[in-house]
C-alpha positions as CSV (number, residue, x, y, z in Angstrom):
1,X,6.3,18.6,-16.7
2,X,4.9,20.1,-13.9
3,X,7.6,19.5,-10.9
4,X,6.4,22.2,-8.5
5,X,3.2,20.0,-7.4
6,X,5.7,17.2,-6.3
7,X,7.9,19.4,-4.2
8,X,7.4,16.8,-1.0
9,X,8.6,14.0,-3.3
10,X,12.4,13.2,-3.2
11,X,14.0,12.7,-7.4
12,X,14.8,9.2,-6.3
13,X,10.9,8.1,-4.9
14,X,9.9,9.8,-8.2
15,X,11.9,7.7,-10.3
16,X,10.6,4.9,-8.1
17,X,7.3,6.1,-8.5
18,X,7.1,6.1,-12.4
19,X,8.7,2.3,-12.5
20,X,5.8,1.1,-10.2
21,X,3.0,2.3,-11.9
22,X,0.5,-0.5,-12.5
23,X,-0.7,-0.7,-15.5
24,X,-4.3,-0.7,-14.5
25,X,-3.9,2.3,-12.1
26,X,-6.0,5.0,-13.1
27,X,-4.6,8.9,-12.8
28,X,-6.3,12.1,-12.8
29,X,-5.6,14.9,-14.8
30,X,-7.4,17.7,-12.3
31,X,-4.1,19.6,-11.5
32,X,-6.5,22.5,-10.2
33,X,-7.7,20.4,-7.7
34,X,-6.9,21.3,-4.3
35,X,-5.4,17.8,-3.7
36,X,-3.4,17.2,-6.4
37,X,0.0,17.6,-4.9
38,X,-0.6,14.9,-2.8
39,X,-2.9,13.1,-4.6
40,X,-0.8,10.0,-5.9
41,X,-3.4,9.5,-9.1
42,X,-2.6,13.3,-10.3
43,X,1.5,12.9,-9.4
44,X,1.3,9.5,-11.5
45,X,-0.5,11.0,-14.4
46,X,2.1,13.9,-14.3
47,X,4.6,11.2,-14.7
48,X,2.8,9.0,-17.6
49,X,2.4,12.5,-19.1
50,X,6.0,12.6,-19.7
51,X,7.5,8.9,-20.1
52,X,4.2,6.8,-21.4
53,X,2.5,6.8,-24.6
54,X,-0.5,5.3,-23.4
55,X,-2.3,5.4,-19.4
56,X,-5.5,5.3,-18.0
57,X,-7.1,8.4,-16.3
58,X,-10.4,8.4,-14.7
59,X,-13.2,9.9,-16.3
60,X,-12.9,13.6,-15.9
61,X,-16.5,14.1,-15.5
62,X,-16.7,11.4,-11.9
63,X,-13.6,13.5,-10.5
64,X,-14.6,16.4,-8.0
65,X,-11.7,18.1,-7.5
66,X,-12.7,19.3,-4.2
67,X,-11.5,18.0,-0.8
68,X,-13.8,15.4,-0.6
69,X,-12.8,13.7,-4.1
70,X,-13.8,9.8,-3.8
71,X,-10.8,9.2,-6.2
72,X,-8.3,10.6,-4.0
73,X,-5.1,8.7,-2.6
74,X,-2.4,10.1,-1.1
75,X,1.1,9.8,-2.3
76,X,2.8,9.4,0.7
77,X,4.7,6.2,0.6
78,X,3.0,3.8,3.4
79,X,4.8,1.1,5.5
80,X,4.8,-1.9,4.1
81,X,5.8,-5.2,6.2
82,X,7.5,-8.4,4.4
83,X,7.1,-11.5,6.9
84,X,6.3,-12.8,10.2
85,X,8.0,-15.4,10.9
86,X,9.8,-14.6,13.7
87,X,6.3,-14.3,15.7
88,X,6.7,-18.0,16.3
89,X,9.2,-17.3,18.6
90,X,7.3,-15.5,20.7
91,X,4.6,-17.0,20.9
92,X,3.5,-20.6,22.9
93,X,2.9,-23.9,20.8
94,X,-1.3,-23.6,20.9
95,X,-1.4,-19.6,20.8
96,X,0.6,-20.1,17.4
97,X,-1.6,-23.2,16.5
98,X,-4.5,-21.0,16.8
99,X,-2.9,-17.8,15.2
100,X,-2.3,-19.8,12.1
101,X,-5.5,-21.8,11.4
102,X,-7.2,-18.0,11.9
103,X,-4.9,-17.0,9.3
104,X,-5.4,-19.8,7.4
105,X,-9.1,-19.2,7.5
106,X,-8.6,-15.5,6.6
107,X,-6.4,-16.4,3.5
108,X,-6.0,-20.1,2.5
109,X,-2.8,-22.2,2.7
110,X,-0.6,-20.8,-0.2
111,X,-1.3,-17.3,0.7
112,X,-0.6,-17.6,4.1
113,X,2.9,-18.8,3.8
114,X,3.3,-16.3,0.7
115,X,2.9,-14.2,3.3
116,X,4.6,-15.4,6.5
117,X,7.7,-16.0,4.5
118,X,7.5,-12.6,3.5
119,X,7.2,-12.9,-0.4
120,X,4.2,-10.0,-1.2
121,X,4.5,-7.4,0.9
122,X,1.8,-6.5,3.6
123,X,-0.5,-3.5,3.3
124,X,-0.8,-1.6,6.2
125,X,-4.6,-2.9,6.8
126,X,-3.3,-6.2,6.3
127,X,-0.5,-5.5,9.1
128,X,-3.8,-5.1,11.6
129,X,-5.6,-7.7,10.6
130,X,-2.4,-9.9,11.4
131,X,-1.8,-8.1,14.6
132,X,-5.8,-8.5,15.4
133,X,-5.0,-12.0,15.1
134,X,-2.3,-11.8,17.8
135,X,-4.9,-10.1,20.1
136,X,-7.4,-13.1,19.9
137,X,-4.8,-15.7,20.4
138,X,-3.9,-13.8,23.5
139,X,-0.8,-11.9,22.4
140,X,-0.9,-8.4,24.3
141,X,1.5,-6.3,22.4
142,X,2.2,-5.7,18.8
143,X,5.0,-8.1,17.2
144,X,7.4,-6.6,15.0
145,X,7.1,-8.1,11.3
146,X,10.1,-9.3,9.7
147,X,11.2,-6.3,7.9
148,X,9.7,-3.0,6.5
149,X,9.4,-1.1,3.0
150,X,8.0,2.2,2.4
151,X,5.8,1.7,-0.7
152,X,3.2,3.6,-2.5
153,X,0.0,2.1,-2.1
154,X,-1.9,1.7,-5.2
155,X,-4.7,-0.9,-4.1
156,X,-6.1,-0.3,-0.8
């Protein structure tokens, strides 16, 4: 394997790396792009290359392995946020009221308290559509969430 495209990647966010794959994640075997160090689909197939018998890759012939590749997604781990329940503190009885039933609107009942108790962890757009919520409720500053995780993101 390959290990000087993943210089910037710590052993031990590797390892983490290769356990995390989702199945369903595609990779990209273009290792003469001029992304693929960073490119989190190329770093993963380098991975599956090496510990997987079987991965999916997109098709070779969509990939432009230029900088402006529509497939690209960076392999820096993102912050992740787990939970905001402590924003009830903060907050006044109707500003919280109103802050839930817009996030109850946004993602239903069971999702919302998936995620207030801090159960999937919250993408970063998902961290500003939370804090956007704040904003219309009347909250001026950001909250802190619950607790952070650095994480790669494979979805957004």
């Amino acid at each position: 394997m390959q290990r000087g495209s993943q210089k910037s990647l710590p052993l031990l966010m590797l390892k983490k790396l290769y356990t995390s794959v989702p199945a369903e994640f595609a990779t990209c075997l273009h290792s003469d792009c001029s992304k693929a160090a960073d490119c989190l689909r190329h770093v993963a197939y380098q991975l599956l290359l090496e510990e997987s018998s079987t991965f999916r890759i997109v098709n070779p012939k969509h990939c432009n392995p230029t900088n402006d590749c529509k497939h690209f997604r960076s392999a820096k781990p993102e912050r992740y946020a787990r939970g905001f329940i402590g924003f009830q503190e903060n907050m006044l009885p109707k500003q919280w009221l109103r802050f839930k039933s817009l996030l109850l609107q946004m993602y239903g009942r069971n999702t919302f308290y998936v995620r207030r108790r801090g159960d999937v962890a919250l993408s970063p757009k998902e961290q500003s559509a939370i804090l956007d919520a704040l904003h219309k409720v009347g909250i001026t500053e950001d909250f802190e969430f619950d607790a952070y995780v650095d994480a790669y993101n494979w979805y957004d």
